[in-house]
PDB file of N, CA, C, O and CB in Angstrom:
ATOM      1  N   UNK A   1      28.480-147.906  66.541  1.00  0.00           N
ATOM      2  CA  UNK A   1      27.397-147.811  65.592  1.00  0.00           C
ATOM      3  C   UNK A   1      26.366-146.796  66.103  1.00  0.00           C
ATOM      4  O   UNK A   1      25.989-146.892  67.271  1.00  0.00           O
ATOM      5  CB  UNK A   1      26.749-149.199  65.360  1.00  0.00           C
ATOM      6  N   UNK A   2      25.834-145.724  65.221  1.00  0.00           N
ATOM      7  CA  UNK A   2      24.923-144.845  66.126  1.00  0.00           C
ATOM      8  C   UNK A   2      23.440-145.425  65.180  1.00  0.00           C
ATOM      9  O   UNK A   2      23.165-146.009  64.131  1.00  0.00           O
ATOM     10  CB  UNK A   2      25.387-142.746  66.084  1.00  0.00           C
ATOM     11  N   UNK A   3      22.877-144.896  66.195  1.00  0.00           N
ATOM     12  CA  UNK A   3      21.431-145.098  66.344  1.00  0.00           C
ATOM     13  C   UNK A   3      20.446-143.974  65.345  1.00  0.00           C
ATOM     14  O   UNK A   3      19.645-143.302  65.996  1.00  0.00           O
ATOM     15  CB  UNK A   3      21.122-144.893  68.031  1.00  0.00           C
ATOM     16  N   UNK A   4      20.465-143.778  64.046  1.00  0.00           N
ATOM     17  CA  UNK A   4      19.579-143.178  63.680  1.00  0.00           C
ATOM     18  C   UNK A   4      18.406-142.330  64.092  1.00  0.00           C
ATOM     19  O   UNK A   4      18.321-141.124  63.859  1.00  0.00           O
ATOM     20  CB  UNK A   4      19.386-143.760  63.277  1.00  0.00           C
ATOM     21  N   UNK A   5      17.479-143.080  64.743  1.00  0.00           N
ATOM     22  CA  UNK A   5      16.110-143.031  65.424  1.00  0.00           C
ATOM     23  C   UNK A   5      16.185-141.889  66.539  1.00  0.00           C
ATOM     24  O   UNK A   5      15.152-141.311  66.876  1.00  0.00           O
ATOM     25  CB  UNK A   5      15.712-144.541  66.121  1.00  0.00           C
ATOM     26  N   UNK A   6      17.507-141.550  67.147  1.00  0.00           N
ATOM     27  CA  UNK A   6      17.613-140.329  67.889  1.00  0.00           C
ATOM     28  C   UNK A   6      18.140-139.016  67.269  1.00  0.00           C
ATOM     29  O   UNK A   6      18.935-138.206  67.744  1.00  0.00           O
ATOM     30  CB  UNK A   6      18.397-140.612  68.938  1.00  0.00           C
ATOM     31  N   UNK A   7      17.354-139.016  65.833  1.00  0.00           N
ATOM     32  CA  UNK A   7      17.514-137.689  65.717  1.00  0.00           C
ATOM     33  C   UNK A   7      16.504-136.667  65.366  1.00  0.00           C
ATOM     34  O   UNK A   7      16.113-136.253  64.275  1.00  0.00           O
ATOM     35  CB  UNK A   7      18.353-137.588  64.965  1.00  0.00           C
ATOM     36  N   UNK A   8      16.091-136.279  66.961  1.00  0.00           N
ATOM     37  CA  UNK A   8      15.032-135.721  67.410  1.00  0.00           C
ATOM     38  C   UNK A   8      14.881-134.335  66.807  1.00  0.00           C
ATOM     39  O   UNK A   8      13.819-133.746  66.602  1.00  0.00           O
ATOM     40  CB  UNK A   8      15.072-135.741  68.797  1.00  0.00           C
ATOM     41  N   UNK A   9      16.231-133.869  66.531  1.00  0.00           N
ATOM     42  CA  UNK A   9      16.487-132.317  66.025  1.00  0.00           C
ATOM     43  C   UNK A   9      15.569-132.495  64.932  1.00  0.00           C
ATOM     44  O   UNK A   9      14.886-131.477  64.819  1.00  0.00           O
ATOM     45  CB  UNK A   9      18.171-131.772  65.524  1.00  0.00           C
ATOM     46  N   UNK A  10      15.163-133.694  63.768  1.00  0.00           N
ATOM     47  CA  UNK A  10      14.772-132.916  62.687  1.00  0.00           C
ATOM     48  C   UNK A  10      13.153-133.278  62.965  1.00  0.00           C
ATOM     49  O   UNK A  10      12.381-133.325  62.008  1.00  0.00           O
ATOM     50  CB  UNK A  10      15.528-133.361  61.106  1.00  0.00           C
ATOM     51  N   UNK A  11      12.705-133.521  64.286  1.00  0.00           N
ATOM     52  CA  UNK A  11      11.123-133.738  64.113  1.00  0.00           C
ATOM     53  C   UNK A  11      10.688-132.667  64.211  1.00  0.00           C
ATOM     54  O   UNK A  11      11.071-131.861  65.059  1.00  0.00           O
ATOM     55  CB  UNK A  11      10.364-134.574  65.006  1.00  0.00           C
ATOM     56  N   UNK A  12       9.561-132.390  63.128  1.00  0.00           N
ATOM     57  CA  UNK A  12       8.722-131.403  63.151  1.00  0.00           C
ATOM     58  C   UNK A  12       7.956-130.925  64.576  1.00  0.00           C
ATOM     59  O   UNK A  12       7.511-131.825  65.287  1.00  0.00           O
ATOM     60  CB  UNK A  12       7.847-131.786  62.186  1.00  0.00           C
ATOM     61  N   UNK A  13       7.825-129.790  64.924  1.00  0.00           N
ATOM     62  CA  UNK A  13       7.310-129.122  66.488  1.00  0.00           C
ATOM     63  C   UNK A  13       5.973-128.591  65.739  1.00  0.00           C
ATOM     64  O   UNK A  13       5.963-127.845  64.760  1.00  0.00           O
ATOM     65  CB  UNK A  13       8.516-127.586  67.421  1.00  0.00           C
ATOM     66  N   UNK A  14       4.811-129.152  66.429  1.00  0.00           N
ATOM     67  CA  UNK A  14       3.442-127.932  66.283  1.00  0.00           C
ATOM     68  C   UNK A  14       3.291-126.580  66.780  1.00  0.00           C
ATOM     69  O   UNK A  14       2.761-126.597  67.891  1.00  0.00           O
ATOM     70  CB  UNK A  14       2.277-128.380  66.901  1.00  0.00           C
ATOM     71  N   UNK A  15       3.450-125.892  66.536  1.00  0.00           N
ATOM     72  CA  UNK A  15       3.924-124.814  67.472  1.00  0.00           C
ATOM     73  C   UNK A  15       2.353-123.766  67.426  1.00  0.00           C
ATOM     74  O   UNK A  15       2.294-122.646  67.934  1.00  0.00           O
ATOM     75  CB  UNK A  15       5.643-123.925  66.752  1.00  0.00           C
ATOM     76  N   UNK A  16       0.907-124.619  66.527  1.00  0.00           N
ATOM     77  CA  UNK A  16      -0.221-123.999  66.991  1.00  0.00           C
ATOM     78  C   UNK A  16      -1.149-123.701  67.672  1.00  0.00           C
ATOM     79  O   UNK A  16      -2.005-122.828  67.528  1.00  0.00           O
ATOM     80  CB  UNK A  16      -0.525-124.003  66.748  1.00  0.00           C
ATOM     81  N   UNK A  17      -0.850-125.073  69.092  1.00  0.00           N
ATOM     82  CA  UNK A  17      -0.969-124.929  70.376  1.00  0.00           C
ATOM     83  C   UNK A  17      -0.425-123.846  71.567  1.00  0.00           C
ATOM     84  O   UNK A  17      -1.074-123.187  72.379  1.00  0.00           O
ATOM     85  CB  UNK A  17      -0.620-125.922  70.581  1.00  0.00           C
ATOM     86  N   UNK A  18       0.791-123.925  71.370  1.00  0.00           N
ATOM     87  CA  UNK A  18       1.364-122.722  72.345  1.00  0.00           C
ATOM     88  C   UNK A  18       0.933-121.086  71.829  1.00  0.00           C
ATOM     89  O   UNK A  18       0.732-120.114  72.557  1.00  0.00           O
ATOM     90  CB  UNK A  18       3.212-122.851  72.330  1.00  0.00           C
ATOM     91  N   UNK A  19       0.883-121.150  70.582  1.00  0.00           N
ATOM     92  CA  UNK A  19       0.259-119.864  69.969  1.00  0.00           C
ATOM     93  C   UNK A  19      -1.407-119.677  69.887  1.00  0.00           C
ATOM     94  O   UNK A  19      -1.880-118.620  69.469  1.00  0.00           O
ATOM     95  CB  UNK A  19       0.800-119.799  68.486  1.00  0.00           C
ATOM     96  N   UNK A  20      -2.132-120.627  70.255  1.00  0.00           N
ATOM     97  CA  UNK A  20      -3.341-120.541  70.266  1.00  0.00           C
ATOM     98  C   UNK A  20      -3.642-120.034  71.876  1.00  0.00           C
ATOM     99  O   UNK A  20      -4.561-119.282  72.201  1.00  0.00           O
ATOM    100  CB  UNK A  20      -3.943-121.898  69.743  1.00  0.00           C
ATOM    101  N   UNK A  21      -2.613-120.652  72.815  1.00  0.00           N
ATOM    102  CA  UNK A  21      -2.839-120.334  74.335  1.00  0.00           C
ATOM    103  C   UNK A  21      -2.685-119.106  74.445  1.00  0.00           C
ATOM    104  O   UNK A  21      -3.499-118.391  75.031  1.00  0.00           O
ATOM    105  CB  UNK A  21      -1.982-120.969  75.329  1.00  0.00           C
ATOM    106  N   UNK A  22      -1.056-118.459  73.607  1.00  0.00           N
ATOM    107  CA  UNK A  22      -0.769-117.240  73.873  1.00  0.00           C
ATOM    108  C   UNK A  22      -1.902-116.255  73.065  1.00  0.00           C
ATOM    109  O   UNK A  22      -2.047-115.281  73.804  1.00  0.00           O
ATOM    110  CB  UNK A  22       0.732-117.041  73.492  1.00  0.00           C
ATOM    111  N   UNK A  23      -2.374-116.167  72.409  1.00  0.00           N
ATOM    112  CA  UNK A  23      -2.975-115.307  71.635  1.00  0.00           C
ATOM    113  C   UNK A  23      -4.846-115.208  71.865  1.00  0.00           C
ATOM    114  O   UNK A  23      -5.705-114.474  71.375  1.00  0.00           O
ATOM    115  CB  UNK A  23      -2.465-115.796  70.170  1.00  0.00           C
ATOM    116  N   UNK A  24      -4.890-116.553  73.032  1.00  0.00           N
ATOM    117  CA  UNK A  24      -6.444-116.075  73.695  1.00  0.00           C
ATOM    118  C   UNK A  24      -6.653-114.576  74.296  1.00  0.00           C
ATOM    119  O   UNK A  24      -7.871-114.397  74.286  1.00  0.00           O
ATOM    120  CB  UNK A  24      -6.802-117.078  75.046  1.00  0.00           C
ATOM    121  N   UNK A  25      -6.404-114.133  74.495  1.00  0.00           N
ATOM    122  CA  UNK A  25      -6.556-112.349  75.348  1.00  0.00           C
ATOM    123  C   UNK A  25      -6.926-111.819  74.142  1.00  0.00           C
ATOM    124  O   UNK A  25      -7.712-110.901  74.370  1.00  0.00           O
ATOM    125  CB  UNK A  25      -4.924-111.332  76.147  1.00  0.00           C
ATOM    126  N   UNK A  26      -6.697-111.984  72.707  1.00  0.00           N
ATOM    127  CA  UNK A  26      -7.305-111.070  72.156  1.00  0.00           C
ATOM    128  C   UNK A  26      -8.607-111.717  71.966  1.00  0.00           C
ATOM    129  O   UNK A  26      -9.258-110.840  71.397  1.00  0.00           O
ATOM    130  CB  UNK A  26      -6.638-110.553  71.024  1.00  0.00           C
ATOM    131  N   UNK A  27      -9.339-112.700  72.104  1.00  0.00           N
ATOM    132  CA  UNK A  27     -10.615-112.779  71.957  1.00  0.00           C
ATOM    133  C   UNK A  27     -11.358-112.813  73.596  1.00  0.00           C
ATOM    134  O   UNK A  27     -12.283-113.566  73.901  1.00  0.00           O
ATOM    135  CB  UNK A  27     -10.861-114.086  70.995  1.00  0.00           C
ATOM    136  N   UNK A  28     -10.927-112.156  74.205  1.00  0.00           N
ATOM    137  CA  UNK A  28     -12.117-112.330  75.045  1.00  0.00           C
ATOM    138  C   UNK A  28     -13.787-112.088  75.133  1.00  0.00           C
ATOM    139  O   UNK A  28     -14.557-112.324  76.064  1.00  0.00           O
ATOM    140  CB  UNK A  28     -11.763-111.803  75.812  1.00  0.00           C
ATOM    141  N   UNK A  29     -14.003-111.604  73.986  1.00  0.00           N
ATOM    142  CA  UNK A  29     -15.816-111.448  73.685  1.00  0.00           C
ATOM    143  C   UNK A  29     -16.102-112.459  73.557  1.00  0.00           C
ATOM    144  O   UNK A  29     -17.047-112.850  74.242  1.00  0.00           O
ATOM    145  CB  UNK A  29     -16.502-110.729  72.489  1.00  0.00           C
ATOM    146  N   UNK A  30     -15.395-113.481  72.553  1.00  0.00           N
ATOM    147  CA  UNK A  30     -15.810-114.812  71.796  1.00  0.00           C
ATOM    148  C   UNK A  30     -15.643-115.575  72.699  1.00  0.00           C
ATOM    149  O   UNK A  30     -16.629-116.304  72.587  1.00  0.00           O
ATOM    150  CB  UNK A  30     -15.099-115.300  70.565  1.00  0.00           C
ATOM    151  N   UNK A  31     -14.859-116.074  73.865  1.00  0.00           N
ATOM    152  CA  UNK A  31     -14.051-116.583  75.046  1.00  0.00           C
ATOM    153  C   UNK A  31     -15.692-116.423  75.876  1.00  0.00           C
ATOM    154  O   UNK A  31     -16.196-117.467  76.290  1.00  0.00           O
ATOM    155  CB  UNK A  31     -12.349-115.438  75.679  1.00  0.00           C
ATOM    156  N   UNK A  32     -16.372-115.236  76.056  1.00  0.00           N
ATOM    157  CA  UNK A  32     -16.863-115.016  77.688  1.00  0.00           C
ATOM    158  C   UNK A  32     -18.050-115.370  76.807  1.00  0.00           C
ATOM    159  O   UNK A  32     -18.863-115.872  77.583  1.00  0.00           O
ATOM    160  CB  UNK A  32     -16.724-113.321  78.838  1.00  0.00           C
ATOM    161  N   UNK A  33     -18.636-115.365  75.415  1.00  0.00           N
ATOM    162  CA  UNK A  33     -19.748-116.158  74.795  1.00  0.00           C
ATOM    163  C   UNK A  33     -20.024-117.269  75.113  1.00  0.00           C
ATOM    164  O   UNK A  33     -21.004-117.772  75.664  1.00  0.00           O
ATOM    165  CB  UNK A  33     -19.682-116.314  73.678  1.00  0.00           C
ATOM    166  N   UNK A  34     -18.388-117.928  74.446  1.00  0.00           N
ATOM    167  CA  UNK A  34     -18.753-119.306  74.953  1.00  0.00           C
ATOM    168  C   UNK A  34     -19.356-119.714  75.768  1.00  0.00           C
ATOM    169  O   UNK A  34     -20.451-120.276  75.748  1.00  0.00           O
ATOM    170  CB  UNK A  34     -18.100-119.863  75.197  1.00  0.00           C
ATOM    171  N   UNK A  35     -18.252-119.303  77.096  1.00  0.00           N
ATOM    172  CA  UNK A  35     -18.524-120.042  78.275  1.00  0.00           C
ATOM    173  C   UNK A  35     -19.679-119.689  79.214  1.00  0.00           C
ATOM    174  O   UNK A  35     -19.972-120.182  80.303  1.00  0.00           O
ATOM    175  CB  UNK A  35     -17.406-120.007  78.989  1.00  0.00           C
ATOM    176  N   UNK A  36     -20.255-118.719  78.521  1.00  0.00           N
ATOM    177  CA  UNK A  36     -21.885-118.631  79.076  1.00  0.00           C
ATOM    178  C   UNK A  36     -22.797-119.623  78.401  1.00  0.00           C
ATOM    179  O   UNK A  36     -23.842-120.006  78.926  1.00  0.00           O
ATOM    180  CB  UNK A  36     -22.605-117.108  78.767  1.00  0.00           C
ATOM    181  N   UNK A  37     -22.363-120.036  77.196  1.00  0.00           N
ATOM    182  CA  UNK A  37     -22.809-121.009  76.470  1.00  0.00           C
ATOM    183  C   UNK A  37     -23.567-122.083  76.826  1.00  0.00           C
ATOM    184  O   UNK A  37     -24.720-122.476  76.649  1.00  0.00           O
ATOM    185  CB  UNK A  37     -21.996-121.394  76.015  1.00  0.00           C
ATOM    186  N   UNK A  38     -22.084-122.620  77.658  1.00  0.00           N
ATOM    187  CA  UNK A  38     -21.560-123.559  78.114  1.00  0.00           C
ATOM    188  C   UNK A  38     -22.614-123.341  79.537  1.00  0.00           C
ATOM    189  O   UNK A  38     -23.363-124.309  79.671  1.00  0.00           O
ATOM    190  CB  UNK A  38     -19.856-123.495  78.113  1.00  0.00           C
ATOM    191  N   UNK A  39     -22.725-122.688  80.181  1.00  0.00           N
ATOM    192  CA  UNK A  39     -22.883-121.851  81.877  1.00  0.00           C
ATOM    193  C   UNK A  39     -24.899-122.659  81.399  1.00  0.00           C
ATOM    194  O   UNK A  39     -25.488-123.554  82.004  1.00  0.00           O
ATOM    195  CB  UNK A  39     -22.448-118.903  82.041  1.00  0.00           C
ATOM    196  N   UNK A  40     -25.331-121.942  80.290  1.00  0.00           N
ATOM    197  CA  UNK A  40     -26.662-122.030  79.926  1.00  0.00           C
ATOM    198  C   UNK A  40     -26.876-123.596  79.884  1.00  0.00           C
ATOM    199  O   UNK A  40     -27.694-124.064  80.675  1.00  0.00           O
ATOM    200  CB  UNK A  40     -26.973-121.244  78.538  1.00  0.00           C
ATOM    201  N   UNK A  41     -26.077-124.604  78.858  1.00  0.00           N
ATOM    202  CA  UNK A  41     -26.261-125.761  78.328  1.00  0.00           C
ATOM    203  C   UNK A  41     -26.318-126.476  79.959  1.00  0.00           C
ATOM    204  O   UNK A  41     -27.466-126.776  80.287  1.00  0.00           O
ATOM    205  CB  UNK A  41     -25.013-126.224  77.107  1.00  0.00           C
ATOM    206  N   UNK A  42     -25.328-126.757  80.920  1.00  0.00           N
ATOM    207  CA  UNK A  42     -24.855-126.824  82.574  1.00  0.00           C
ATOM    208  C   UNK A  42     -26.631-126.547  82.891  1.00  0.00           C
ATOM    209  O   UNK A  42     -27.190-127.554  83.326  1.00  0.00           O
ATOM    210  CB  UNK A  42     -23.347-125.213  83.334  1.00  0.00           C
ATOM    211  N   UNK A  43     -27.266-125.675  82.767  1.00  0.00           N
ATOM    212  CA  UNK A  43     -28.311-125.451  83.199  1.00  0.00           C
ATOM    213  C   UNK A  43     -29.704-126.429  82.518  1.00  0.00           C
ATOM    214  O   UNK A  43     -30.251-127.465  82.896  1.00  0.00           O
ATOM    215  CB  UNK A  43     -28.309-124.030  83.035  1.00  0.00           C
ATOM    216  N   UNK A  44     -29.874-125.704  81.603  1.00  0.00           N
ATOM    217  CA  UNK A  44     -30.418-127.055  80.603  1.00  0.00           C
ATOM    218  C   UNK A  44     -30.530-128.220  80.841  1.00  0.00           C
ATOM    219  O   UNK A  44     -31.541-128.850  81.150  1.00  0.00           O
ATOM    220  CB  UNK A  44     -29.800-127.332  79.625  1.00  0.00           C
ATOM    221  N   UNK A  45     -29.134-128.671  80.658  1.00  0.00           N
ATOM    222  CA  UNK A  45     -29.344-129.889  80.539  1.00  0.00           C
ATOM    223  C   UNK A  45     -28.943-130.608  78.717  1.00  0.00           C
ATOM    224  O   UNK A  45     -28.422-131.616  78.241  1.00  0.00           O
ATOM    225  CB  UNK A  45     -30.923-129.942  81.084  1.00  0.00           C
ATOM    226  N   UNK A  46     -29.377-129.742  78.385  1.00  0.00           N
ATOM    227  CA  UNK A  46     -29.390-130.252  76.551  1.00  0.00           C
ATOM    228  C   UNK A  46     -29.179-128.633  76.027  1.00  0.00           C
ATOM    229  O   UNK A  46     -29.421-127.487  76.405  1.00  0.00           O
ATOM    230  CB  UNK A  46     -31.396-131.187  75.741  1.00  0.00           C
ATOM    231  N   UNK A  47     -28.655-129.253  75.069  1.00  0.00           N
ATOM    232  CA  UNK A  47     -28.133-128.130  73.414  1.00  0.00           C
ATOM    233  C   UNK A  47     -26.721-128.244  73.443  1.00  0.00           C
ATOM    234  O   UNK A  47     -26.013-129.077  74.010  1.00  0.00           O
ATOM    235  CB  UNK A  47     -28.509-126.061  73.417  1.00  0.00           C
ATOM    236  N   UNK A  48     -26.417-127.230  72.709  1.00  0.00           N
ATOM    237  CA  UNK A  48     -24.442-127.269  72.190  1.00  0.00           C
ATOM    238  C   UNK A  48     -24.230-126.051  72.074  1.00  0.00           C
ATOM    239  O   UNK A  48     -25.138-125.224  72.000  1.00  0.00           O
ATOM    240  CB  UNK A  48     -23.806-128.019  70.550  1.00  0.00           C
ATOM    241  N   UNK A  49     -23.054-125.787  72.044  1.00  0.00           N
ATOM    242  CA  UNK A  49     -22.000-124.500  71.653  1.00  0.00           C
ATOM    243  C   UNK A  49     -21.309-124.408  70.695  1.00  0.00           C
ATOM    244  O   UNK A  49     -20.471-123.509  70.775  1.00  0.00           O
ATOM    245  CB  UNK A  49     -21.077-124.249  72.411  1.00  0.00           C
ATOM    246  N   UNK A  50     -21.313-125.226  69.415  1.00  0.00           N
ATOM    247  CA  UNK A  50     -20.821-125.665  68.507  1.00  0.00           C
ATOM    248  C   UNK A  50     -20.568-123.753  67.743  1.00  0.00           C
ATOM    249  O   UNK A  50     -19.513-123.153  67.541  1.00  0.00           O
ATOM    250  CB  UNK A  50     -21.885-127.034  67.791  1.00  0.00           C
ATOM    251  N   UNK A  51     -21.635-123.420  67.568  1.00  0.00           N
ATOM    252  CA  UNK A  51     -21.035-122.177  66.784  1.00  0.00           C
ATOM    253  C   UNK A  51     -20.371-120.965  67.613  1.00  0.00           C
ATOM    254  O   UNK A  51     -19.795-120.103  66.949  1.00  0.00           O
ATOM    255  CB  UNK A  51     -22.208-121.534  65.948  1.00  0.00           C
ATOM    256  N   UNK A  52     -20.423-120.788  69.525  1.00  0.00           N
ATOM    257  CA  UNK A  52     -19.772-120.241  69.875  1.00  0.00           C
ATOM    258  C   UNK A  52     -18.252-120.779  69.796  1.00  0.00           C
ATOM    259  O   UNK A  52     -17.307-120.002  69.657  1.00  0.00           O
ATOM    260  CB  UNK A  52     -20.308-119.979  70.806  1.00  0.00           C
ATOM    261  N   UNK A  53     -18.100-122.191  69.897  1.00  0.00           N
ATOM    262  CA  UNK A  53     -16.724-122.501  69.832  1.00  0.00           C
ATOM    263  C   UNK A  53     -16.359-121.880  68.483  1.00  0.00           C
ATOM    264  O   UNK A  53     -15.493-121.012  68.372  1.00  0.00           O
ATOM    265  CB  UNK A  53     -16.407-124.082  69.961  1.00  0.00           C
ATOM    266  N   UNK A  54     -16.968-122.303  67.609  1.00  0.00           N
ATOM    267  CA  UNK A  54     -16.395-122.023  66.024  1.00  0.00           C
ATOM    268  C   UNK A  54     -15.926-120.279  65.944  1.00  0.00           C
ATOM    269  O   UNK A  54     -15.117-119.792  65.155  1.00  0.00           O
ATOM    270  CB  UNK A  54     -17.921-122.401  64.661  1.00  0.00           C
ATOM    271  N   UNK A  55     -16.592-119.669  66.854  1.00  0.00           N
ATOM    272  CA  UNK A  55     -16.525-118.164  66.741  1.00  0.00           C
ATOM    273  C   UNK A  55     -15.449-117.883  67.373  1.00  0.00           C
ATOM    274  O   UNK A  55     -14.829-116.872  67.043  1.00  0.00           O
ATOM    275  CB  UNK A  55     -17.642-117.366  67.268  1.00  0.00           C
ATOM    276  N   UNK A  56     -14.940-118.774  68.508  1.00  0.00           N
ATOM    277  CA  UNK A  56     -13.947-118.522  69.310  1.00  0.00           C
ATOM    278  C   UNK A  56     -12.734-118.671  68.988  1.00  0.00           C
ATOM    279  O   UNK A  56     -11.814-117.892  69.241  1.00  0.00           O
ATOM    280  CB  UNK A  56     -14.061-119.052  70.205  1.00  0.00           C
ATOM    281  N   UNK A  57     -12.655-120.191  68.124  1.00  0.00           N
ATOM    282  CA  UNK A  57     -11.211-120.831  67.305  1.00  0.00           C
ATOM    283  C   UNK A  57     -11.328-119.774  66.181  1.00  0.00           C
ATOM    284  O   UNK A  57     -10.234-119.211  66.155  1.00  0.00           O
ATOM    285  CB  UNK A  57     -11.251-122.768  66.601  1.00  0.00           C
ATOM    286  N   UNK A  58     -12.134-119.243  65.246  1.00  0.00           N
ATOM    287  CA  UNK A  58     -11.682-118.152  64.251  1.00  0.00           C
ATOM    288  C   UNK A  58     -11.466-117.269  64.783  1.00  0.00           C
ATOM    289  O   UNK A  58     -10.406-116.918  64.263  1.00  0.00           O
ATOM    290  CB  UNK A  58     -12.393-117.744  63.304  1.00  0.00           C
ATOM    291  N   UNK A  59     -11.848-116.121  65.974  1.00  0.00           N
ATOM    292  CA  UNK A  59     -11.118-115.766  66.201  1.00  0.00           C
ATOM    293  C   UNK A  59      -9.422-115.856  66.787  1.00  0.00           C
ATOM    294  O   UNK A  59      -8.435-115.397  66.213  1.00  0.00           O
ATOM    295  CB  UNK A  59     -11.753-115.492  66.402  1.00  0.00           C
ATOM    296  N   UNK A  60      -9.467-116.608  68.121  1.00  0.00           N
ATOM    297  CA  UNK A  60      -7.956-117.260  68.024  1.00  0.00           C
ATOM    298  C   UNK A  60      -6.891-117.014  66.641  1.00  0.00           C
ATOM    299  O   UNK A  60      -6.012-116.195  66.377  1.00  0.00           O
ATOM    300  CB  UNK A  60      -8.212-118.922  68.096  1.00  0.00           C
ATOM    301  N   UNK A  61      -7.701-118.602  65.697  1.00  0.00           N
ATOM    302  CA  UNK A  61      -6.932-118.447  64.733  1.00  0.00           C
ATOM    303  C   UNK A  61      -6.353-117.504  63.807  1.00  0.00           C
ATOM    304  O   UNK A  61      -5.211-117.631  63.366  1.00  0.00           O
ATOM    305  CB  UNK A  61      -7.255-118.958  64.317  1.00  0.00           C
ATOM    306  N   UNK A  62      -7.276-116.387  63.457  1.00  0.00           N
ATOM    307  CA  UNK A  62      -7.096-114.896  63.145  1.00  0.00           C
ATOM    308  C   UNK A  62      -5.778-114.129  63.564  1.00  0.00           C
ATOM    309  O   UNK A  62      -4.897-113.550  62.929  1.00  0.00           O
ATOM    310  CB  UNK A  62      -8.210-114.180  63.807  1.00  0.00           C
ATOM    311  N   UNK A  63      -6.066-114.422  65.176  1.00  0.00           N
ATOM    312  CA  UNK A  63      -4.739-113.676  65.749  1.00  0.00           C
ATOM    313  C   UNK A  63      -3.467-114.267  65.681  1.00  0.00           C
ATOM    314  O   UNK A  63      -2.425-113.639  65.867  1.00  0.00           O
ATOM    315  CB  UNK A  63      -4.840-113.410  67.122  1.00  0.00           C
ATOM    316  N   UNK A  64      -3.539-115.597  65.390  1.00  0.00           N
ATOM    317  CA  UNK A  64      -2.107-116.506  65.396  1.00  0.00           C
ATOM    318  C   UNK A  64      -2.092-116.408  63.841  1.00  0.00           C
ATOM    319  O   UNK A  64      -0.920-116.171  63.548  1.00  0.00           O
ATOM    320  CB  UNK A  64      -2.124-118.372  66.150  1.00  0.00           C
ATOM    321  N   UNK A  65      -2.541-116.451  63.161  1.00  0.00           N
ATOM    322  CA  UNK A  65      -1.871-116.555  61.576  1.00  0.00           C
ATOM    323  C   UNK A  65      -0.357-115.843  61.383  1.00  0.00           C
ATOM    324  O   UNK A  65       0.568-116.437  60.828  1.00  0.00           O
ATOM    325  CB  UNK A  65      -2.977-115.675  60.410  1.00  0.00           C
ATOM    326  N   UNK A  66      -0.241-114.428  61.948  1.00  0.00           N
ATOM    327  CA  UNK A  66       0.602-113.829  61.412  1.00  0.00           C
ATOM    328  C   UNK A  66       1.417-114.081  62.016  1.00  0.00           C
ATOM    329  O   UNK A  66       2.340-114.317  61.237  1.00  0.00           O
ATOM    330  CB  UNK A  66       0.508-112.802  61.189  1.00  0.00           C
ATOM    331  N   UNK A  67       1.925-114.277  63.558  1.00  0.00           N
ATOM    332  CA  UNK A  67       2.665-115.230  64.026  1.00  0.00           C
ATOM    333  C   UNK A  67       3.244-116.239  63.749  1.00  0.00           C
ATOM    334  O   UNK A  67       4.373-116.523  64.149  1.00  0.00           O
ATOM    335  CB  UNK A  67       2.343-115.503  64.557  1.00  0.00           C
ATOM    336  N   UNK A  68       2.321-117.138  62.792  1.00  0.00           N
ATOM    337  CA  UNK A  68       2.393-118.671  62.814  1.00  0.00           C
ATOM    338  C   UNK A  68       3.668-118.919  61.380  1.00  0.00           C
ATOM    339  O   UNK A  68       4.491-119.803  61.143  1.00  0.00           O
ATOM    340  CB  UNK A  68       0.461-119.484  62.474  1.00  0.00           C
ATOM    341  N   UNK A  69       3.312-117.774  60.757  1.00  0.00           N
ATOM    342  CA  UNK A  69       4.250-117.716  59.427  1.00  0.00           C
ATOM    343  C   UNK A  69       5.498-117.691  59.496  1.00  0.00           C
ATOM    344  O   UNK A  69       6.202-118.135  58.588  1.00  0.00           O
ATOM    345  CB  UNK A  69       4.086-116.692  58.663  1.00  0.00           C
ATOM    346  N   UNK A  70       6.163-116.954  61.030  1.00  0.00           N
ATOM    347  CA  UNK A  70       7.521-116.596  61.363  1.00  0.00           C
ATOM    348  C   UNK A  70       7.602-117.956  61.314  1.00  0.00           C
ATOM    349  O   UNK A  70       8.397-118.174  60.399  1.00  0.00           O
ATOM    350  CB  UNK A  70       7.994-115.711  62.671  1.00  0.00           C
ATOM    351  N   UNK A  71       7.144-119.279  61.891  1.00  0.00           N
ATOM    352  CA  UNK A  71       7.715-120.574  61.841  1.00  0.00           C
ATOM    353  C   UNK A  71       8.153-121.175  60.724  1.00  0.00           C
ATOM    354  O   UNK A  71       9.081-121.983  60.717  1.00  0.00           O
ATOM    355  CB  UNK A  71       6.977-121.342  62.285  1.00  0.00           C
ATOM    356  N   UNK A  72       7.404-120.755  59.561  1.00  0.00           N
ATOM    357  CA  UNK A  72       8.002-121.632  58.188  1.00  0.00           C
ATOM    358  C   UNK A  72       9.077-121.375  57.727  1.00  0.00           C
ATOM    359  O   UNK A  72       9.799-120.386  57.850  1.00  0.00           O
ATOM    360  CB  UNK A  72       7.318-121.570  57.018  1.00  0.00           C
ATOM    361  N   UNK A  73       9.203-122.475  57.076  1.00  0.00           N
ATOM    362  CA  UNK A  73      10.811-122.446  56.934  1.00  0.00           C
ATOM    363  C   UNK A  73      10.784-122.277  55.100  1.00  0.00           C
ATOM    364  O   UNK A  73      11.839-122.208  54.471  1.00  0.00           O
ATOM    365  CB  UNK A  73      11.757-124.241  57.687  1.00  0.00           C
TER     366      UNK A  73
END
């Protein structure tokens, strides 16, 4: 009798993680914003980075879109 439940082949893979890692180098402006952001807030004490992150994931995301399409099926 086989086991249904092991058929791993048809689970869906996210594949917008590994493409978000690979495709950081093209934002490094938005990347070295941040994390001065971040470097300032560390100092502080108080505030956020909320719109450097946001600047950082659109860019990212920008660069993975056209990539990301080769995946669909």
């Amino acid at each position: 009798m086989e086991d249904d439940d092991d058929d791993d082949d048809d689970e869906p893979v996210d594949v917008l993680p590994k493409l978000r890692e690979e495709r950081m180098s093209g934002c490094k402006k938005e990347i070295e914003n941040y994390k001065a952001c971040e470097e300032r807030i560390a100092e502080k004490g108080h505030g956020d980075c909320e719109s450097w992150y946001f600047d950082q994931l659109a860019c990212v995301d920008k660069c993975v879109v056209p990539k990301l399409f080769e995946y669909t099926k």
